[in-house]
N, C-alpha and C positions, 0 to 999 in steps of 0.2 A: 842949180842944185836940184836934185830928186827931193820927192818930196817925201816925207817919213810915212809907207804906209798907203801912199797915193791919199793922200789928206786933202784931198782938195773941197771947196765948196759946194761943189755940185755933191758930191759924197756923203758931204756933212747935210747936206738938205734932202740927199734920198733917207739917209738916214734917219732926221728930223722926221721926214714924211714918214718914213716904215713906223718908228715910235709910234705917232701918231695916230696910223692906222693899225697899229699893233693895241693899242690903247682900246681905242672904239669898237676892232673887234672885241677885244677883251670886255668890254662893259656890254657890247651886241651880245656877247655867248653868257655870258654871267647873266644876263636879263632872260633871256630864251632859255638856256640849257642850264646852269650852274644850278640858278636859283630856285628853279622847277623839281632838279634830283637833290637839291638841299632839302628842300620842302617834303619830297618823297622820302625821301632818309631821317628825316625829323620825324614825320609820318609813322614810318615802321621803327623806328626808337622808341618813340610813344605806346605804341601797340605793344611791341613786345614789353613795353614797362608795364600796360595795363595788363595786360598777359599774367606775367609774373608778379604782380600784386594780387591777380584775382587766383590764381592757383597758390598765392601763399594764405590767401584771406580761407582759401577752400580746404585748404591742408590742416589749416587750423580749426574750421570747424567741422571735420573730417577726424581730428584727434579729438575735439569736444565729445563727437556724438559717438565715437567708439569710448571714449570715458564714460559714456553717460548709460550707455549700453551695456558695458561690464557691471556697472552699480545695481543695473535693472536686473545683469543675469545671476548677480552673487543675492539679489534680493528674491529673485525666483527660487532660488535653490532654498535659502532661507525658508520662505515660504510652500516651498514643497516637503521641506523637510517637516517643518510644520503642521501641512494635511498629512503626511502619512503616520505622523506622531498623533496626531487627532483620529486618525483613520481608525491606528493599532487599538488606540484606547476605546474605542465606540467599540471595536473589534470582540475587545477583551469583556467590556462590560455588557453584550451580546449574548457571549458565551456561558457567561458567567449568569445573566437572565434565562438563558436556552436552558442548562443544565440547573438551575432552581425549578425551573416549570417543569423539567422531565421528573425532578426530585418527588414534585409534589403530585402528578399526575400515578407516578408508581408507588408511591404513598394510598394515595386512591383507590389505585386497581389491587393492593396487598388487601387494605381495609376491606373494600367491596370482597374480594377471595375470601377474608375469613369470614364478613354476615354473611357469604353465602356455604363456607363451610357449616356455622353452628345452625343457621337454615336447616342445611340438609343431616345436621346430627338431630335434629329439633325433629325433622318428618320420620326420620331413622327411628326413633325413640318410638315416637307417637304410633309407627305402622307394628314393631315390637311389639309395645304392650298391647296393638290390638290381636295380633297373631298368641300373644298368651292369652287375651281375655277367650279369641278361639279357643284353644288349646286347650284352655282350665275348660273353658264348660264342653265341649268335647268330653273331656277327663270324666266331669262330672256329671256329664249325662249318661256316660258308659257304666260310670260306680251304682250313680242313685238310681239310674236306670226311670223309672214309671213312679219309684216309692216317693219321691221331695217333691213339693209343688212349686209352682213359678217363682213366691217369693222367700223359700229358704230358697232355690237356686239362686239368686241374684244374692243374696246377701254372702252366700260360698263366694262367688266369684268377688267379692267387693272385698272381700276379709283377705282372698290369695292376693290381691295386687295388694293390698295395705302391707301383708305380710312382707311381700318382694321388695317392697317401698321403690325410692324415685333413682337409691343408688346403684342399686342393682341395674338399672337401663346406662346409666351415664359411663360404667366400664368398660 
């Protein structure tokens, strides 16, 4: 009879053997090779895990500090809005001191213009009635000539200003 397959023992024992040597390779390359790029690929598994841990750890303090930064920038503006609100007001009450000093400095300079108006109505007056007290004895030396002595002329002259009095200069 054939045999089924050529089954014979010798067959079943290369076979045993192949198994066998199939086996020990198998645990040879898993000890050298498997275990090594197992190790390697755990390796960069790990990596990239710690990878994307640290880039979510950094995302999120990356949306922190831009939150914390808008807070900062809406408090800027707050606060600028603030100085220039302080600004305007110093601004205001600057101008408002500028123009009382100017107020009172032309206050000053009006006053000063008028004592020096009535000043110079005051010398007006004074140079006047000396140019009449001329005048009258001029007058009075032409009329009386030689005939009045020094002191009827002076009493003439004292009697025409009394006549003229103080109002007659002041018009």
């Amino acid at each position: 009879m054939e045999r089924l397959f050529n089954l014979d023992p010798q067959l079943l024992a290369d076979v045993a053997v192949l198994g066998v040597n199939i086996f020990i390779l198998f645990i040879f390359l898993s000890y050298m090779l498997f275990n090594p790029v197992r190790k390697l690929l755990q390796e960069r598994k790990n990596k990239v895990r710690n990878d994307q841990d640290i880039a979510a750890k950094e995302k999120e303090d990356a949306i922190a500090l831009k939150e914390m930064y808008d807070a900062k920038l809406k408090d800027i503006n707050k606060e600028a809005e603030t100085i220039l609100s302080d600004a305007r007001k110093q601004a205001l009450r600057n101008e408002a001191k500028i123009i009382d000093e100017a107020k009172l400095e032309a206050g000053k300079i009006i006053e000063r213009a008028n004592n020096e108006v009535e000043l110079e109505k005051k010398r007006v007056v004074d140079e006047m009635k000396k140019e009449m007290i001329v005048i009258a004895s001029l007058m009075a030396s032409k009329v009386v000539a030689n005939a009045i002595d020094v002191k009827v002329h002076d009493t003439l002259i004292d009697e025409t200003i009394k006549e003229m009095g103080d109002n007659t200069w002041l018009s």
